[in-house]
N, C-alpha and C positions, 0 to 999 in steps of 0.2 A: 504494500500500500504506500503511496509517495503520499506523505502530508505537507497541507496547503498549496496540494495540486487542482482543489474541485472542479473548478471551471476547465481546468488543460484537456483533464482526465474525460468531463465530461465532452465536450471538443472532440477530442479521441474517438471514443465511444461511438460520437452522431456520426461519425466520419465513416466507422466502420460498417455501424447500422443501414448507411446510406447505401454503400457498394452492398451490402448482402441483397438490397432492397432492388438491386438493378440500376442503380445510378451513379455515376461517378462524381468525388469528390478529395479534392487535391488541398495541401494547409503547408505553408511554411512557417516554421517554427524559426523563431531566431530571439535569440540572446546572448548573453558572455559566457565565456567559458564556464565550465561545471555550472551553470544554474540549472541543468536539470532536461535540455535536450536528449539526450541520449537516454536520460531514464525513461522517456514519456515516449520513444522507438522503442524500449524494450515492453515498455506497458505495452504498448500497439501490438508488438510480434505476437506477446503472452496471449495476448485479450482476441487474436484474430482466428477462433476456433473458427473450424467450416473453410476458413481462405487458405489458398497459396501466398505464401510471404519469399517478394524478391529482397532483399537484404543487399545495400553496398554501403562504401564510405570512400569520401575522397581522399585521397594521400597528398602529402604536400610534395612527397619527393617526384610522385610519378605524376603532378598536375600539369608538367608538360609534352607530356604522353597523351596522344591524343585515342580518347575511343578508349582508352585502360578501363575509365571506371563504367563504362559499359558492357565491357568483358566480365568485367566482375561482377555487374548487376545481374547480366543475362546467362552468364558462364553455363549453367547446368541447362538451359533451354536452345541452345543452341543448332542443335538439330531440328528446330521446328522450323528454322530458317527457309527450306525447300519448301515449305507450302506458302507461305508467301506470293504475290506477283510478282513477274518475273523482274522486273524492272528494279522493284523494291528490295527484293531477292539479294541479286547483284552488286546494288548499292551497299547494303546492309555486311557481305560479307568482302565487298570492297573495306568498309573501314572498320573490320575489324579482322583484316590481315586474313582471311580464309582464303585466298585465291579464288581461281574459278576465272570466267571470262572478263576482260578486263572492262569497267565499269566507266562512263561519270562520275564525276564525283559530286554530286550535286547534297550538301548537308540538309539542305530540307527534306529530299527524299528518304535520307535516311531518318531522320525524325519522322515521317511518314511510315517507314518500315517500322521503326520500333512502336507505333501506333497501331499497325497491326499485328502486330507479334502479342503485345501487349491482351490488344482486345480478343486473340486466337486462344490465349494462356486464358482469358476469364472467361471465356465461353464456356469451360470445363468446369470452373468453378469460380467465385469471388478471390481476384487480386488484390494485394497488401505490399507496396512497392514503398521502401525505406531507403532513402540518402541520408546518409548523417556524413554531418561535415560536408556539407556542399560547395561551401566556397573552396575548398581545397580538391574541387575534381574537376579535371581536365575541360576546356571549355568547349570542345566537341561534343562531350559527353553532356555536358552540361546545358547545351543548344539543343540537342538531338530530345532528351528527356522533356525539357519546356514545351519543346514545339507538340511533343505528345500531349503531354500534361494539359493545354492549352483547347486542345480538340476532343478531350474526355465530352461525356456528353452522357451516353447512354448503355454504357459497360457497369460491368459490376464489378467498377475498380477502386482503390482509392491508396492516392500517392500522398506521402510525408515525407520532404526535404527539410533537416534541420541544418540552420548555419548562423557560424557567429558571427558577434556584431564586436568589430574593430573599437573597444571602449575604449583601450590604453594601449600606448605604443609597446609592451611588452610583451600584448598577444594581438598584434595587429595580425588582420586576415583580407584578403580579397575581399571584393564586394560579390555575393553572390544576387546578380541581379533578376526578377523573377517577376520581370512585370506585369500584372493583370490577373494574379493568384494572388488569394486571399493568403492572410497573416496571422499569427499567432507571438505579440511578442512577451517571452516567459521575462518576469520580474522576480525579484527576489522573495524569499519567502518572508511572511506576516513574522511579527514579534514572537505571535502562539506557537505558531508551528515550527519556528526555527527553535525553539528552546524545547518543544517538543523532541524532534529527530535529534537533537543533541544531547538527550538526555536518553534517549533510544538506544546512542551510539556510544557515549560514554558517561553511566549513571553517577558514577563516584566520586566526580571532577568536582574540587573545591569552590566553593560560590564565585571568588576572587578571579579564578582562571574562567569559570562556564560564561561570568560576562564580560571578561577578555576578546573568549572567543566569538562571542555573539556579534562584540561590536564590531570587531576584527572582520568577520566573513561577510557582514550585510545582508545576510540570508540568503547567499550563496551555498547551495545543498551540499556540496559537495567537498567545501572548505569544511562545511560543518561535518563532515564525515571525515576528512581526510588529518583536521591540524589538532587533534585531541590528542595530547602527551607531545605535541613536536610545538617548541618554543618558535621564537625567530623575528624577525619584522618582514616588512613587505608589504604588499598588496595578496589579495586571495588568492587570484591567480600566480602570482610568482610563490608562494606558500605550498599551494597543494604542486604545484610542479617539482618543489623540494621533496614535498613528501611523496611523491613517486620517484623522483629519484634518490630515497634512500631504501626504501622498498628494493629497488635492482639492486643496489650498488652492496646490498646483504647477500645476493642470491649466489649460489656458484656460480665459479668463472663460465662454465659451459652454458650454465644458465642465461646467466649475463651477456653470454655472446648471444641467443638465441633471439631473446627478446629485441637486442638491436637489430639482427637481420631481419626480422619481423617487421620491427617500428621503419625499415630503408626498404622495404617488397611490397609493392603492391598485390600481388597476388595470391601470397600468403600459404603457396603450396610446401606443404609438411617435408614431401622428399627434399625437396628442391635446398629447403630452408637449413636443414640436417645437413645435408651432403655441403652446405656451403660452411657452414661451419667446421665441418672436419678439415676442408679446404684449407678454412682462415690457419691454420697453424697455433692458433689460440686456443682452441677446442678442441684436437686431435680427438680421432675418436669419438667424435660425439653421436649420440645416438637419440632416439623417440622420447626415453626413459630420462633424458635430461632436461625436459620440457615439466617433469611434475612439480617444482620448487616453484617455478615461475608462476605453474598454471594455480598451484598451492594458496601461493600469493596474492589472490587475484589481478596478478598481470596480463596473462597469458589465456584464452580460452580458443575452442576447437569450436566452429563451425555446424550443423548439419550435416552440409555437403564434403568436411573434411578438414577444410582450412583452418589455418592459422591466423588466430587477428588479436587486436589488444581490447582491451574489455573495457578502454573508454580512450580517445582521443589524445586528452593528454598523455596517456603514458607514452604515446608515440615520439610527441612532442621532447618530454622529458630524456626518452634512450637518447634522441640522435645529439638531445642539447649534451646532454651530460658523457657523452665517449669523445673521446680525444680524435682531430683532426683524422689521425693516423688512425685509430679503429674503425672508422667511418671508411676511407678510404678502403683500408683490408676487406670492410665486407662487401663493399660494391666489388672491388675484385672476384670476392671469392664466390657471388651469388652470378656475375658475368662465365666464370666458369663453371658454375653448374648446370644455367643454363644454356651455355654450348653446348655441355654435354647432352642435355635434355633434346637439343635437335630446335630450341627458341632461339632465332640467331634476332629476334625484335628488342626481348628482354637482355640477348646480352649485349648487344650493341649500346641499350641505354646504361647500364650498368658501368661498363667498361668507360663509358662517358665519365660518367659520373666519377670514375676509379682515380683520376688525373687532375691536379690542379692548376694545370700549365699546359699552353699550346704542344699537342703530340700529335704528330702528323701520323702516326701509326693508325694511331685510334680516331682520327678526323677518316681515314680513307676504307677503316672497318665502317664507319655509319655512313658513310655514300654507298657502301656497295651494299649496304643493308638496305637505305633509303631505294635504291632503281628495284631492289628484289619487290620493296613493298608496290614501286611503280608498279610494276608488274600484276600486280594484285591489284591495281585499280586505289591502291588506300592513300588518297594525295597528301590528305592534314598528315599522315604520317611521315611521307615523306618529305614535306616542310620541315615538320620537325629535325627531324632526323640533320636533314642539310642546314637548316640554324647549328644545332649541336655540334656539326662535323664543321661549319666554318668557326667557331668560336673557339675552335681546337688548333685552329690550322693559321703557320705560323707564316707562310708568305701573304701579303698583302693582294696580291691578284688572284691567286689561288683563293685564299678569304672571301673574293668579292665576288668571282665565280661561284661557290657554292651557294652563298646569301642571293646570288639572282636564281639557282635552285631554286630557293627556299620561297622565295615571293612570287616565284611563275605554280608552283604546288598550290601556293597558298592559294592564288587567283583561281586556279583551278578546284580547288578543293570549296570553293564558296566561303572564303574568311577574307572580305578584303581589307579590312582595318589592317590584321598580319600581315597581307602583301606589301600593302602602302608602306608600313613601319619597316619591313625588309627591304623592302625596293632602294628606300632612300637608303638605310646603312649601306648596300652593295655598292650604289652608286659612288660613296666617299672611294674605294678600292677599283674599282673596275677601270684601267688606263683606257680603253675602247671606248669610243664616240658612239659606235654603233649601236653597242651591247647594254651602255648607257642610255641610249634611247629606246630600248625596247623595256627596258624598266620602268621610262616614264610614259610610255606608253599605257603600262600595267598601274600604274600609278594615275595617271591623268584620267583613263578611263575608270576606276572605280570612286576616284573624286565627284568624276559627273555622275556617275549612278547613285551615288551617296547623297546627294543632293546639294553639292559643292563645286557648281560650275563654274563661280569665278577662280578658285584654282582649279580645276581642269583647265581651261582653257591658257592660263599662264605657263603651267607647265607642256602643254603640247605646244604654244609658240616657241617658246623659249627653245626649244631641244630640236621641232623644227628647224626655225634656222640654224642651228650650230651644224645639221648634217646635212646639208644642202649639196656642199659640193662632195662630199662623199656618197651620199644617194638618193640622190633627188626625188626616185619615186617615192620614196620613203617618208622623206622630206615633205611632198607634196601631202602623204594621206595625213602626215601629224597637222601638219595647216589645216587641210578641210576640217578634221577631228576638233582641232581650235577654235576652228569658226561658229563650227556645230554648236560647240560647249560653249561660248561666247552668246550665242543665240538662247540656248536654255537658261543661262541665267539674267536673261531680258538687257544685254549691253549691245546692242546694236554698233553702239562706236565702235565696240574693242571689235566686234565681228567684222566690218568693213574695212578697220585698220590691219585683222591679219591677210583678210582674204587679200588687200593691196600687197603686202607685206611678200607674201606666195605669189603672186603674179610680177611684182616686183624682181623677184629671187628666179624668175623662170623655170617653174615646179609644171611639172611634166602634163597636172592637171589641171595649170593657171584658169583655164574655161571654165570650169567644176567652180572655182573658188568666188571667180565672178557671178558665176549663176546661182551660188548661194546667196550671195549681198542682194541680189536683185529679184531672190524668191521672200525674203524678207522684208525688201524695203516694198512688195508687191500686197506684201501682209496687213502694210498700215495705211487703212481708207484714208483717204482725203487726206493723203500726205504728200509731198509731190511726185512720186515715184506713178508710171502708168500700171495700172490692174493688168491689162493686156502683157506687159514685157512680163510682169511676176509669174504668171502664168505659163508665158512661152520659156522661163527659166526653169519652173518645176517638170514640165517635162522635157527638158535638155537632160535634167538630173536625172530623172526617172530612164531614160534611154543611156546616159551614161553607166547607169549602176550594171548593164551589161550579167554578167553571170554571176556577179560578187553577193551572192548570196547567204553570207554569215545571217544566224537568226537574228541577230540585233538589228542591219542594214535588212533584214526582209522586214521587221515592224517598220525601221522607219519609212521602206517605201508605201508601206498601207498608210501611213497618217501622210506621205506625198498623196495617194489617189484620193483620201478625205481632203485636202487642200486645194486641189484644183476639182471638185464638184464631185468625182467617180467614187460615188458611196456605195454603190454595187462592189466596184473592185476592190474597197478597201475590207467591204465584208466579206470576199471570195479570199481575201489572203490572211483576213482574221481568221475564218471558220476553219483553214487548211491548218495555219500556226498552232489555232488552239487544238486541231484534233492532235496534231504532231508533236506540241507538248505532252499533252496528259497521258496519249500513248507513254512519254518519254517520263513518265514522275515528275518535267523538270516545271516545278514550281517557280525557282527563280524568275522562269521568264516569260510565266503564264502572267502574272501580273500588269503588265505593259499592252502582251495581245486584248486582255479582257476589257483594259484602258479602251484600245483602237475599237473591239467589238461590242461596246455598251453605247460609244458615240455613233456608231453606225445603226447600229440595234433601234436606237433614237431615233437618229433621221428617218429610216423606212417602218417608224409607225408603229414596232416590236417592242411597246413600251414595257412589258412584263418583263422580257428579255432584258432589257436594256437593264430593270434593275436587278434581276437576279446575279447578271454579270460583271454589275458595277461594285454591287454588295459582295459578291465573292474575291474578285479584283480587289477591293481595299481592306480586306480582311488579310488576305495573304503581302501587300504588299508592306501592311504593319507589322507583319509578322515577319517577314523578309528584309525590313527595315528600308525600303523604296517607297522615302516619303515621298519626293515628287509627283509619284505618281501615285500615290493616296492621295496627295491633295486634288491632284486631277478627277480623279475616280471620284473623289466626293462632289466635288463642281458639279459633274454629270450626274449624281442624283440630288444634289439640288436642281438640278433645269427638272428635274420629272416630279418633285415636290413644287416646285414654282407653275407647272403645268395643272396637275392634282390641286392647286388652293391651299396648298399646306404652309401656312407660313411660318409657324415656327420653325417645321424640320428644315424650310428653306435656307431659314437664316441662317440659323446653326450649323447645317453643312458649307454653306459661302463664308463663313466667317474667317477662319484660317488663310483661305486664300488669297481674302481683301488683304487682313496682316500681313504677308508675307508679301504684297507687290509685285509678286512676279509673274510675268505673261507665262503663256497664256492662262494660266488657272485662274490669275484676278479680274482676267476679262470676264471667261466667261462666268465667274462668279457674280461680275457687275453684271451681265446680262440675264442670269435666272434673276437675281434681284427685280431688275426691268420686267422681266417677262412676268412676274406674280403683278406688278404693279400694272400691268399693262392688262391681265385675267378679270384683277380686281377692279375695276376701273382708274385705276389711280394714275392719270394719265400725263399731270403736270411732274409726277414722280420719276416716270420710267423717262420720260425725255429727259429733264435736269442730267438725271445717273449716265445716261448713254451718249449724253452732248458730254459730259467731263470723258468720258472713256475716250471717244475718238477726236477730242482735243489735246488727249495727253500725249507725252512722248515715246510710249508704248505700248500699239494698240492690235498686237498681233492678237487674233484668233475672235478678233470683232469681226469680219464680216458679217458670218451669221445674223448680228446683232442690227445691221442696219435696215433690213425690212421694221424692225421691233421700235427705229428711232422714227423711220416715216410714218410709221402708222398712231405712235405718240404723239408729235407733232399735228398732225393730221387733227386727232380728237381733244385736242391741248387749244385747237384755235388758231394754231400758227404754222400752216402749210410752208411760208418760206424759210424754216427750219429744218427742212425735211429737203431739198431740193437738191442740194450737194450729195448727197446722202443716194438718193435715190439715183442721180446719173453715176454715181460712184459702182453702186453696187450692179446698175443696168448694164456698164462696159466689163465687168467681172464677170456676170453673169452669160454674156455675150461669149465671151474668153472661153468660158469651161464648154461652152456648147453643148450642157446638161439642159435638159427639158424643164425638170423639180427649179433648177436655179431660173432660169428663164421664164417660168410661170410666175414666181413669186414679184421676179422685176418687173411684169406686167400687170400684177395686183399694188405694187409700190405706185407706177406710172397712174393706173385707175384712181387711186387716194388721192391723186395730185391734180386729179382732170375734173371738174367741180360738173362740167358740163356736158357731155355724154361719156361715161364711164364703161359705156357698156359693152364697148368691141374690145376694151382692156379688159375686163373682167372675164369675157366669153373667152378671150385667146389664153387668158390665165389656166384657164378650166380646162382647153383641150391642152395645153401644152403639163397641166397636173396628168392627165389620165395616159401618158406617153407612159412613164411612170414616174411615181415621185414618193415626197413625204406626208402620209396620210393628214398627221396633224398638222401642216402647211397647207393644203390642200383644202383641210372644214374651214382652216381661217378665212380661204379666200371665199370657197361658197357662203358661210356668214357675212361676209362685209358687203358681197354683191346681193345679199339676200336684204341685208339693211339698207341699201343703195336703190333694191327694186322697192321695197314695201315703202320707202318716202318718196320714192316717183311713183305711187298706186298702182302700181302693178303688183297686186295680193297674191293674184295665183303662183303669177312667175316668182315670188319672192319666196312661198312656201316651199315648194320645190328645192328650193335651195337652201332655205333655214332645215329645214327635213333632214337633206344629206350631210348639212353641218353638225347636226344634234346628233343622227348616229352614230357620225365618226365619234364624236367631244364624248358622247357616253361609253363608245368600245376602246377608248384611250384613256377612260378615266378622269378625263379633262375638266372636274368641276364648275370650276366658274364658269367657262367657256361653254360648258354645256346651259347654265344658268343664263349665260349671255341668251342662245339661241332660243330659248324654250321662255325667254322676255320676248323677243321677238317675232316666236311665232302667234304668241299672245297679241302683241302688236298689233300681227296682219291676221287677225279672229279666229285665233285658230282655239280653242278649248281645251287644254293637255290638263292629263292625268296621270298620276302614276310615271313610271320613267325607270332606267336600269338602278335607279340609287336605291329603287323600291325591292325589299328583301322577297317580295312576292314572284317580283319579276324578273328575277335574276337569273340568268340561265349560263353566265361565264363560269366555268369550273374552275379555272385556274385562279380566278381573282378569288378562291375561297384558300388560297394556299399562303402559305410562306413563300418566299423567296427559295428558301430550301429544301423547302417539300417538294416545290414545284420543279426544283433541279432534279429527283428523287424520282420520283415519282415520273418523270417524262421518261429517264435512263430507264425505271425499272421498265417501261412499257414495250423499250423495245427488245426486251428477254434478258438486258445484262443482269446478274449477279448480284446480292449484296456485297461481295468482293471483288466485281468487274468494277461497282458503280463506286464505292469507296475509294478504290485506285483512281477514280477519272476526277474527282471531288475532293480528295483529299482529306476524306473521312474514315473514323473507323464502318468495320462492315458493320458493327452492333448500331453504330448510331443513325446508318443507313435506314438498320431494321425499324428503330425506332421513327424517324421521318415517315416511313411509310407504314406506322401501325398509326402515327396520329395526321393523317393524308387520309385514308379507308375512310373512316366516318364521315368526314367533307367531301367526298366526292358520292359517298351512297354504295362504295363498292366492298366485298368482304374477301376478293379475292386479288392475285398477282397479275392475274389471264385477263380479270374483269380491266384491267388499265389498259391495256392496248383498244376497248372499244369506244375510250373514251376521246372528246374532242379537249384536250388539254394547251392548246394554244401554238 
């Protein structure tokens, strides 16, 4: 029983109650050392009858081992690996060194693998998944776990990570960070119950000394356990670390050694650990049978599954602080050759690392060739590792700088680019080569701009551009356009014009490319002086230059070039292809972006359900994946669908961020859902103000869109010559793309402007919509000509057209817009009743869903799997089940067969 645990205990308890119950539920515990973590995972382990209990803890020594404390978590489950997806599969046994055909390295995927691995093991029965000491485990391991932990939902699992909090610089720890999981943090125990447990633990202690130690420990459990009979000063924590280390320093020498090999091993295997000790020379002869003083003591305990581990944290702490440089050193030695012997050339490599405290080129060129063995294997974060360890070893300075660009092209590959970026620059200082140097900053500059850090990116691709210009121009050229790019994302127009000059300047191979970027940009910003026309004839220069260069990145960006010059058909024919070839591929990283391109496209052609289920899955993964820019984008685009909907708070609250942040395009179109609720609402002196500041400022990319939205303000504002610029702006644009959808709307802009027959504008509007276009564009214009005919008394003609506006606005969900029309047809005598908002009359199946039910549920219909459909979604296959057991009752159906006859959108 822990006293003055109530609340933790109970905490505990719900925790577990929860996972028996079929739900999942995840707590991180955190406080100072010894306050009582680790007892409240042993209460958990004790208390989790009925469950499977995974058991790990992080090591300090092997925390830069990447995937160690997953090995250890998952160790005994290993084998279930093969049922897995194949992709997942792959991934999974990439990083954690099993061989097999060589992988991606993509770390979401593997967070996604151990997601279902996870939810495979609780199928069986309720999971009980324990990290203690979390801040001390590898950050692979430690990414890979959250990102599961995160997607829990509908398993009957429940995880507890305990980690401490950095109080005093003499047990400072990592930050273990665990954003968006709930917390637990343990305090010291009450006056009662600390004099309670201390009087539990040592009843006899003289009044004088029991409130020594009371005030002494602060209700720190485990001070109060540990400092009864041991004098000393300090702090708690420097106290009880004494008092385990005089606990060893009692024990046999053979003992003594055992427990440090222990406190230096991650993995904590019994032979392994013996035989190294016979090894050390310290120990000769040591055997199993010298492990019972230790285990006697409570230093030392034996696992379930075998293992050797310490029976609380600190005492780890305590062996490696308290043995001499030089015993530390022998048992990395002696545990590197045992596991040679073992046939582990990963652990002895780290080991052997570890064995040296001075550059050894011996031991630098055993963890390169350890490192390309794990290449092999697909395990990249390992082999980072590995090549950091091996250059920090390695005593030539070019040699040095060579392995460290190893280490940061792994890293990029391995999905950590904070490591890459941090390695890229150390090589850089070593690496004599201009070339080899540039292709680090390459590595570097580009995950700057994915990070959300375009203004260096782009400093860095100039900069390094021209330094290789006369050595290889082509090269030279792509780091300039790369500059110009990054210069563009982070809204400086200057700095982009000034490289792209910069490169045409310098005579780079693709001087054209660089020109036609400045002028697909300057074609971005209406009513600036730049012609719409040239912008246009420059995106597709670029679009025909990109030729076969086909990397997934350069294939999004050409999808958001065919959104830019009007071709929203094409930009959804090369989302819909990305996104199947992603999810095929696990690779989450770079669904994010596609889902960006395929929720704005989803949008224009009228798929507004669509639009949000892929907007809301796109910025779920891309917080998760830490690609804010394009969260912020993805949220812009459900605000424009909340701004369409009447939704005004969600509206705001999603554009909010964006406005902050300033930067094109996301602040436009933030400022244009804004507009566009105002413009629903009637609020018409509103939406013009907002959209005359946008396309007066100095950057107004990704406003086009926005300029039907400003003439038709103006228009109903009273002030038509507000709107005039606007309108011939957006009419020679729309001319340019020689889209129909663009060219209809410029003909419904022209109609708002024409007071006196409107109506060969409105009618040419109408056939050039039905070429095809964007549905909700489309009602807007049959509304305004339907409010155009009923004030010129043409009733009949006017119904007609309020009619087709009303069904589009209600199968779009379009509230106001619907409410506009159904005034209207009131207007023109029409008598309505009833309407789709009516629960009577409701016949949409899909609008009865979730966002991800509706993902769920459309996949299940076409016969995939709850483990087909979890692989495409990024879901466990339980939470799958779950979506589509609360999908059945809303749709009316009690079967899997019964969804394929359904009309789900």
């Amino acid at each position: 029983m822990l006293l003055g645990r109530d609340g933790e205990l109970a905490a505990i308890d719900g925790l577990l109650d929860r996972a028996r119950a079929g739900r999942s539920a995840t707590l991180v515990l955190r406080g100072e050392a010894g306050i009582g973590k680790s007892a409240l995972l042993d209460h958990a382990a004790g208390a989790a009858g009925g469950m499977r209990v995974l058991r790990g803890t992080g090591v300090e020594t092997e925390s830069g081992m990447p995937y160690a404390g997953l090995h250890l978590l998952l160790g005994r489950h290993l084998d279930r690996i093969g049922g897995l997806p194949d992709a997942q599969a792959e991934a999974l046994r990439a990083a954690l060194n099993m061989g097999g055909p060589e992988a991606e390295s993509d770390r979401f995927l593997v967070g996604l693998a151990v997601l279902t691995l996870l939810s495979d093991l609780a199928e069986e029965r309720p999971l009980l998944c324990l990290v203690d000491d979390a801040h001390w485990m590898d950050g692979a391991s430690a990414e890979a776990l959250l990102f599961a932990a995160r997607r829990l939902d509908a398993e009957p699992i429940a995880v507890v990570f305990a980690a401490r909090d950095a109080v005093a610089p003499e047990c400072a720890a990592p930050e273990f960070v665990a954003q968006g999981l709930p917390e637990l943090r343990l305090r010291g125990l009450d006056g009662d119950a600390a004099a309670a447990l201390l009087a539990d633990r040592a009843p006899d202690l003289p009044g004088h000394v029991r409130r020594e130690i009371l005030a002494g420990a602060m209700g720190n459990p485990l001070a109060l356990l540990e400092l009864p009979g041991r004098g000393g000063h300090g702090s708690a924590y420097e106290r009880i670390l004494r008092s385990f280390a005089e606990r060893i320093a009692v024990l046999p020498e053979p003992a003594r050694r055992l427990v440090l090999l222990v406190g230096v091993d991650d993995l904590g295997d019994a032979g392994v650990v013996v035989k190294a000790a016979a090894r050390s020379g310290a120990a000769p002869g040591a055997s199993i049978g010298d492990l019972e003083p230790a285990e006697r003591a409570g230093l030392l305990r034996t696992t379930s599954d075998g293992r050797l581990e310490v029976r609380h944290p600190l005492i780890r702490t305590a062996a490696v602080r308290e043995a001499t440089l030089g015993m530390r050193l022998a048992a990395h030695r002696a545990l590197a050759e045992a596991y040679l012997e073992r046939g582990d050339v990963c652990h002895h490599a780290w080991h052997l690392a570890r064995s040296v405290t001075e550059p050894d080129e011996r031991v630098a060129a055993v963890l390169e060739r350890t490192a390309e063995t794990e290449r092999n294997a697909g395990g990249n974060a390992a082999v980072a590792a590995m090549y950091e360890a091996a250059a920090g070893l390695t005593p030539d300075p070019a040699e040095r700088g060579r392995r460290l660009a190893a280490a940061a092209r792994a890293s990029a590959d391995a999905g950590l680019p904070e490591r890459a970026v941090e390695l890229a620059a150390r090589a850089e200082a070593d690496l004599p080569d201009p070339l080899a140097r540039a292709e680090l900053t390459l590595i570097r500059a580009s995950l700057a701009d994915e990070q959300d850090r375009a203004g260096d990116a782009h400093r860095l691709f100039a900069e390094t551009a021209a330094s290789v210009t006369r050595l290889d121009p082509r090269t030279s050229g792509y780091l300039f356009f790369q500059a110009a790019a990054a210069a563009a994302n982070a809204g400086d127009f200057a700095a982009m014009d000034g490289i792209a000059a910069e490169g045409v300047r310098l005579g780079v191979p693709n001087a054209p490319h660089l020109r036609a970027l400045s002028r697909v940009f300057a074609g971005q910003n209406p009513l600036a002086d730049a012609d719409p026309a040239d912008g246009v004839a420059a995106l597709r220069e670029l679009m025909d230059g990109m030729g076969a260069c086909y990397a997934p990145r350069d294939r999004i960006r050409a999808g958001m070039w065919h959104l830019m010059i009007g071709d929203v058909r094409g930009a959804a024919e090369v989302a819909a292809d990305l996104e199947r070839r992603f999810r095929d591929r696990g690779a989450i990283g770079l669904l994010a972006p596609v889902l960006m391109l395929r929720s704005r496209t989803d949008l224009l052609l009228g798929r507004h359900r669509d639009a949000l289920t892929g907007a809301t899955e796109g910025a779920r993964i891309a917080a998760d994946t830490g690609q804010h820019r394009i969260r912020v984008y993805l949220d812009t685009g459900l605000g424009q669908l909340a701004a369409i909907q009447g939704d005004e708070k969600r509206c705001l609250e999603l554009t909010e961020e964006a406005l902050s942040r300033g930067l094109p395009p996301s602040n436009v179109h933030a400022a244009a859902a804004r507009s566009l609720l105002d413009l629903g609402l009637g609020r018409y002196e509103a939406a013009l103000e907002r959209l005359a500041d946008v396309v007066a400022g100095p950057t107004r990319q990704g406003s086009i869109a926005a300029l039907p939205d400003l003439v038709e303000a103006a228009v109903r504002a009273g002030v038509p010559e507000r709107a005039r610029d606007a309108a011939d702006w957006y009419g020679d644009w729309a001319a340019q793309t020689q889209q129909p959808w663009a060219q209809a709307i410029a003909a419904r802009c022209e109609a708002l402007l024409t007071p006196d027959d409107p109506d060969p504008l409105y009618s040419k509007a109408l056939d050039l919509h039905r070429e095809g276009g964007t549905p909700f564009e489309q009602a807007r214009t049959e509304l305004l000509y339907g409010e155009w005919l009923r004030r010129s008394r043409r009733r009949n003609d006017a119904r007609a057209r309020l009619h087709a506006a009303l069904e589009a606005f209600e199968r779009l969900g379009a509230a106001p817009w619907t409410e506009r029309a159904r005034t209207e047809l009131r207007a023109a005598g029409e008598s309505l009743t009833g309407g789709r908002d009516d629960p009577a009359s409701r016949d949409d199946l899909a609008a009865r869903l979730t966002p991800q039910e509706l993902q769920v549920t459309r996949l299940a219909a076409t016969g995939l799997s709850n483990r087909e459909i979890g692989a495409q979604l990024f879901l466990s296959p339980r939470t799958v089940g779950y979506h589509l057991y609360k999908a059945y009752p809303k749709l009316g159906v009690t079967t899997r067969a019964a969804l394929a006859r359904l009309d789900l959108g």
